[in-house]
VEXDREN-2710 file (C-alpha; in Angstrom, 1 decimal):
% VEXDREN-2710
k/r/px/py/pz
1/UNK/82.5/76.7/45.8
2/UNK/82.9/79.1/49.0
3/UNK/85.9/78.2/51.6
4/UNK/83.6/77.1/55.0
5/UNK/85.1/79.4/58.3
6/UNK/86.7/75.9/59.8
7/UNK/88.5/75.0/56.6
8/UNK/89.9/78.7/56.2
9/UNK/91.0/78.4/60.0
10/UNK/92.7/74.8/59.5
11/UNK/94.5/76.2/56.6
12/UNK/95.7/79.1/58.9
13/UNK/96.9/76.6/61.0
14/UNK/99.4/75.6/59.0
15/UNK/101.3/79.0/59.6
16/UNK/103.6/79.7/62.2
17/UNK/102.9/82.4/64.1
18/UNK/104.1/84.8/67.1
19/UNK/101.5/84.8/69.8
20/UNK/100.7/88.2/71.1
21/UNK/98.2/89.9/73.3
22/UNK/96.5/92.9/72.4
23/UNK/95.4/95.6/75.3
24/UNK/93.4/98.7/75.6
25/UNK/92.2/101.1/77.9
26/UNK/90.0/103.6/78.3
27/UNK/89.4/105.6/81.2
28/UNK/89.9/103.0/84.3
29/UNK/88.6/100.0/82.3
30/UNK/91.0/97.9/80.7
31/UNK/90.9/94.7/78.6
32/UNK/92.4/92.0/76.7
33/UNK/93.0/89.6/74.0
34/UNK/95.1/87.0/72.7
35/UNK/95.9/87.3/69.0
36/UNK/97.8/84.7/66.7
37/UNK/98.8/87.2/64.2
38/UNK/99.3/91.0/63.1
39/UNK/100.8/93.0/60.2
40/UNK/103.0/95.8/60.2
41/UNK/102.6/98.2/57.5
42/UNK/104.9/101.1/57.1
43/UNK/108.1/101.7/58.8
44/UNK/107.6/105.8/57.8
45/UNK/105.6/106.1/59.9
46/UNK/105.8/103.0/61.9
47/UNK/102.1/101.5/61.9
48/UNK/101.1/98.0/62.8
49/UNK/97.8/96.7/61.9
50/UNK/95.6/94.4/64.4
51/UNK/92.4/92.5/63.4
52/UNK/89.8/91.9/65.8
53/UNK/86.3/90.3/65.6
54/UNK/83.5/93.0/65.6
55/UNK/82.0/91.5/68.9
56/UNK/85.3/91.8/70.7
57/UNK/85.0/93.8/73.9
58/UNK/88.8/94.8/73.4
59/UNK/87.9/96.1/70.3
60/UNK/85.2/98.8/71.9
61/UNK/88.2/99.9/74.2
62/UNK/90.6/100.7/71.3
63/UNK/88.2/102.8/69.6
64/UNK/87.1/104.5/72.7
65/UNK/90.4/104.9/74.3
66/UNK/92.4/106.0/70.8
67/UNK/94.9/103.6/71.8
68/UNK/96.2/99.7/72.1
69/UNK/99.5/98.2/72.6
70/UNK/100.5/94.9/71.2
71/UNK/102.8/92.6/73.3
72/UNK/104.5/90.1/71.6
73/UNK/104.6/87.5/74.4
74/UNK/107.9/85.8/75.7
75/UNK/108.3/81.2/75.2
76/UNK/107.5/81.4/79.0
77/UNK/103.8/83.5/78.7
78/UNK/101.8/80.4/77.2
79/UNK/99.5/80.3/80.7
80/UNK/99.1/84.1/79.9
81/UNK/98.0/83.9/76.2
82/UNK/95.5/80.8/77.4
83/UNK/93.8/83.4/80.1
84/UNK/93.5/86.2/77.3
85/UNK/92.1/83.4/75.1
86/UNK/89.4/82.4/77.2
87/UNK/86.0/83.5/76.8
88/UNK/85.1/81.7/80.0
89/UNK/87.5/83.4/82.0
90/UNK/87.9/87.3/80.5
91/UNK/87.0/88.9/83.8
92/UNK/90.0/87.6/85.0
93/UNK/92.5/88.3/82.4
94/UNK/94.0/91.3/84.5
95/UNK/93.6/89.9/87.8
96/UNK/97.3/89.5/89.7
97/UNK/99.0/91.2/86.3
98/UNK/101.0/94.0/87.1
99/UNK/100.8/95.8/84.1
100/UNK/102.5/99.1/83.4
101/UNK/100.8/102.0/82.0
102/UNK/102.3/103.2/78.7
103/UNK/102.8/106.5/76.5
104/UNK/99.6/106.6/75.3
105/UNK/97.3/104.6/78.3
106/UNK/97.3/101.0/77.1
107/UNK/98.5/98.6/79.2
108/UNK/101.7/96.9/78.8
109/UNK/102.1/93.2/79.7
110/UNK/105.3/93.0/82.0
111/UNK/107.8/90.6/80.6
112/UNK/106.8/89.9/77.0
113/UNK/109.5/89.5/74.4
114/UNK/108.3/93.3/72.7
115/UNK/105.8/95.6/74.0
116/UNK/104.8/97.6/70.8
117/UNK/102.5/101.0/72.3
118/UNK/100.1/102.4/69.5
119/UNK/98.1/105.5/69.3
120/UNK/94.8/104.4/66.9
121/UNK/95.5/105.7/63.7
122/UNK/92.7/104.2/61.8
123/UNK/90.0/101.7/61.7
124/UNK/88.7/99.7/58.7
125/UNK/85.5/96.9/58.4
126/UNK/86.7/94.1/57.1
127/UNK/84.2/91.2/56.7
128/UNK/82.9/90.3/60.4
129/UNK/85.9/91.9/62.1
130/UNK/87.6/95.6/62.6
131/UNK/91.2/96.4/61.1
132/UNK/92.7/98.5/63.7
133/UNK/96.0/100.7/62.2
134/UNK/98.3/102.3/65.4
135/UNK/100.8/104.5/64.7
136/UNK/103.8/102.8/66.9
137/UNK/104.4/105.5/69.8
138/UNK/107.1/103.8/71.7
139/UNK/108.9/100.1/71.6
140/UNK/110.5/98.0/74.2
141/UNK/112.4/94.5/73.3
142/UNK/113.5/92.3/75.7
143/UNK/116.1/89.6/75.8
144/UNK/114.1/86.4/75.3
145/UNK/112.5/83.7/73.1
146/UNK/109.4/84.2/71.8
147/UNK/106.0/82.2/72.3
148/UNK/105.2/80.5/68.5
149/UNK/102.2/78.6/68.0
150/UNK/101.7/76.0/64.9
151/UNK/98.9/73.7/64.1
152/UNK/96.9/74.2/67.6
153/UNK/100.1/74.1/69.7
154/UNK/102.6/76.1/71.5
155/UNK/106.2/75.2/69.8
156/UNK/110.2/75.6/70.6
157/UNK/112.2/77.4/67.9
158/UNK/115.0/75.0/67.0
159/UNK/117.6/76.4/64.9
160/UNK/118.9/75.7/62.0
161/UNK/122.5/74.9/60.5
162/UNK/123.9/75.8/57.9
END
């Protein structure tokens, strides 16, 4: 018997993740979305892999623009990831944001925990979405906690003991 899409997604959901928000640019249009998850895959060369749906407009801007950088949002950015979730409010995503432009075009988000920027190494289909490979280009880490998300809600790392 086949897994239905909301019981792979509640099963998901029962993984902690690091919230992040993915952006591209290409030429003077830029754009934006909130990701739960991405992969790296090599340290030599250093190469993280994003996943985005095939509709996703972000995901016409990496592959025109060669380019993307992943920022791996600070505890305090929740109200930021909720705007890059929302499909009702996407034309606003960028509005007020004073993003930075990095190495390679993409824009950074200003005060996320790690702004990772990628030059598009590769692309690969993958079911009803788009495995995007960037070779990491440059990294910047701040001093902060970062934004984690578990079973549909925002959550404070706690540590532990021992």
């Amino acid at each position: 018997m086949a897994v239905s899409p909301d019981e792979f997604k509640a099963s998901l959901g029962c993984r902690a993740t690091g919230v992040s928000i993915v952006t591209a640019r290409h030429g003077d249009v830029v754009h934006g979305m909130t990701v739960s998850d991405f992969a790296s895959v090599s340290l030599e060369p250093p190469l993280v892999l994003v996943s985005a749906a095939k509709t996703a407009r972000t995901l016409e801007l990496i592959e025109a623009g060669k380019c993307f950088s992943l920022n791996i949002l600070a505890a305090d950015q929740q109200d930021l990831s909720n705007l890059f979730a929302s499909k009702s409010k996407e034309s606003e995503r960028f509005a007020g944001l004073d993003t930075r432009e990095a190495v390679t075009g993409a824009p950074l988000i200003p005060g996320a925990k790690v702004n990772l920027d990628c030059a598009l190494a590769a692309t690969h289909e993958a079911g009803d979405h788009v495995l995007c490979i960037g070779q990491v280009e440059h990294v910047e880490i701040q001093d902060a906690e970062p934004l984690v998300y578990y079973q549909g809600r925002y959550r404070d790392l706690t540590p532990i003991d021992g």
